[in-house]
C-alpha positions as CSV (number, residue, x, y, z in Angstrom):
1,X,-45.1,21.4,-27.7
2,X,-45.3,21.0,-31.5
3,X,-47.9,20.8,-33.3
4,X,-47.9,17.2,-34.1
5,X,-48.2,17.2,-30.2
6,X,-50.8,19.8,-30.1
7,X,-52.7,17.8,-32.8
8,X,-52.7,14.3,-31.0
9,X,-53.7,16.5,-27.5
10,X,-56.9,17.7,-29.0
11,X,-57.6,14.6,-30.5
12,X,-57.5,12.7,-27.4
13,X,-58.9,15.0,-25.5
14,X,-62.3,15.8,-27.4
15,X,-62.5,12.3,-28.8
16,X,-62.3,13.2,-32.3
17,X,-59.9,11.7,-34.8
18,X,-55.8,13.2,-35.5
19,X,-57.0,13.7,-39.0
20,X,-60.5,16.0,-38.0
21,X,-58.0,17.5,-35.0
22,X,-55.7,18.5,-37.8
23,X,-58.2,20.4,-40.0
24,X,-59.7,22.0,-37.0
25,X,-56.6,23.2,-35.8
26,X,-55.3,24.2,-39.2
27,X,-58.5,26.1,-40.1
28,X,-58.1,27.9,-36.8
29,X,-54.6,29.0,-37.6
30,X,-56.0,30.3,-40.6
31,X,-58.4,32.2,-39.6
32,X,-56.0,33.7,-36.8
33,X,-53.6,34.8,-40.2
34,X,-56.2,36.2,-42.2
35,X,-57.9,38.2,-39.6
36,X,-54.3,39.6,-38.9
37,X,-53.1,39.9,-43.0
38,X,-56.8,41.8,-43.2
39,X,-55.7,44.4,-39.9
40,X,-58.0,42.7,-37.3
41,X,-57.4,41.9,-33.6
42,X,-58.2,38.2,-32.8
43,X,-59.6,37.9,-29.2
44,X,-60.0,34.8,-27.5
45,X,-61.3,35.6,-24.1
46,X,-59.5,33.7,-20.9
47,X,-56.5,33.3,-23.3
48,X,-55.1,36.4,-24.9
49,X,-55.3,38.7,-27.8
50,X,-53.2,38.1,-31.2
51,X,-52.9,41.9,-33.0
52,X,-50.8,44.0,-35.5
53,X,-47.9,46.1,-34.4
54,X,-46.4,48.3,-37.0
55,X,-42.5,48.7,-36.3
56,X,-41.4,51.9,-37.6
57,X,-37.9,52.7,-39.7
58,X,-34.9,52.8,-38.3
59,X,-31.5,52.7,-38.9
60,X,-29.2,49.3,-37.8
61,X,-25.2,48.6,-38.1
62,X,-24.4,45.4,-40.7
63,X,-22.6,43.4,-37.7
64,X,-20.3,42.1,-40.7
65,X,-18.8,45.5,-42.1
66,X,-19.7,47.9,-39.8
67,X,-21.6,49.7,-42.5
68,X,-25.2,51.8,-41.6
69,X,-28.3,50.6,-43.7
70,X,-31.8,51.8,-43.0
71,X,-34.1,48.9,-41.8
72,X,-37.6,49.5,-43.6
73,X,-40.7,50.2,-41.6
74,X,-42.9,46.8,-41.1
75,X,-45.8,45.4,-39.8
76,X,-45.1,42.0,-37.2
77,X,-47.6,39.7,-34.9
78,X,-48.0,39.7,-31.5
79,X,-49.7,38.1,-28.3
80,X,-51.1,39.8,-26.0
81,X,-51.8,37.1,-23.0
82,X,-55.0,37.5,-20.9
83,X,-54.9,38.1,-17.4
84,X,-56.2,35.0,-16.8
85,X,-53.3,33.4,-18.5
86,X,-51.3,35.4,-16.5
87,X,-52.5,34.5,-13.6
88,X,-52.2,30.6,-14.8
89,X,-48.4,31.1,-15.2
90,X,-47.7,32.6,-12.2
């Protein structure tokens, strides 16, 4: 599903218009970044968690020359799905 998709789903289905689905699903996304960007977990009960993992340094293998670099330590997103999503999928 894209989010064109995703936009004219929740537009349909709470009887609101594409453009007023659009802004609420955009300000949702939002919010979802900045709590992450600002270190927060964002819980959405019945669905899953979206957190921060830090990935730590290490070193990889350039797949072009063979040579060994040193990959930086990083930060990256993740989803943690809800056991009642779990359950839902399987």
């Amino acid at each position: 599903m894209t989010k064109t998709e995703l936009i004219d789903h929740i537009a349909s289905e709470a009887d609101i218009s594409k453009a007023a689905a659009g802004r609420a699903l955009n300000t949702t996304l939002a919010a979802i970044a900045k709590s992450l960007t600002e270190g927060e977990d964002v819980t959405l009960i019945g669905f899953g968690t979206f957190l921060v993992r830090e990935r730590s340094a290490r070193t990889g293998r350039n797949p072009r020359s063979g040579e060994m670099l040193t990959i930086a330590a990083s930060k990256t997103a993740a989803f943690k799905p809800a056991q009642a999503l779990k359950s839902a999928l399987n």
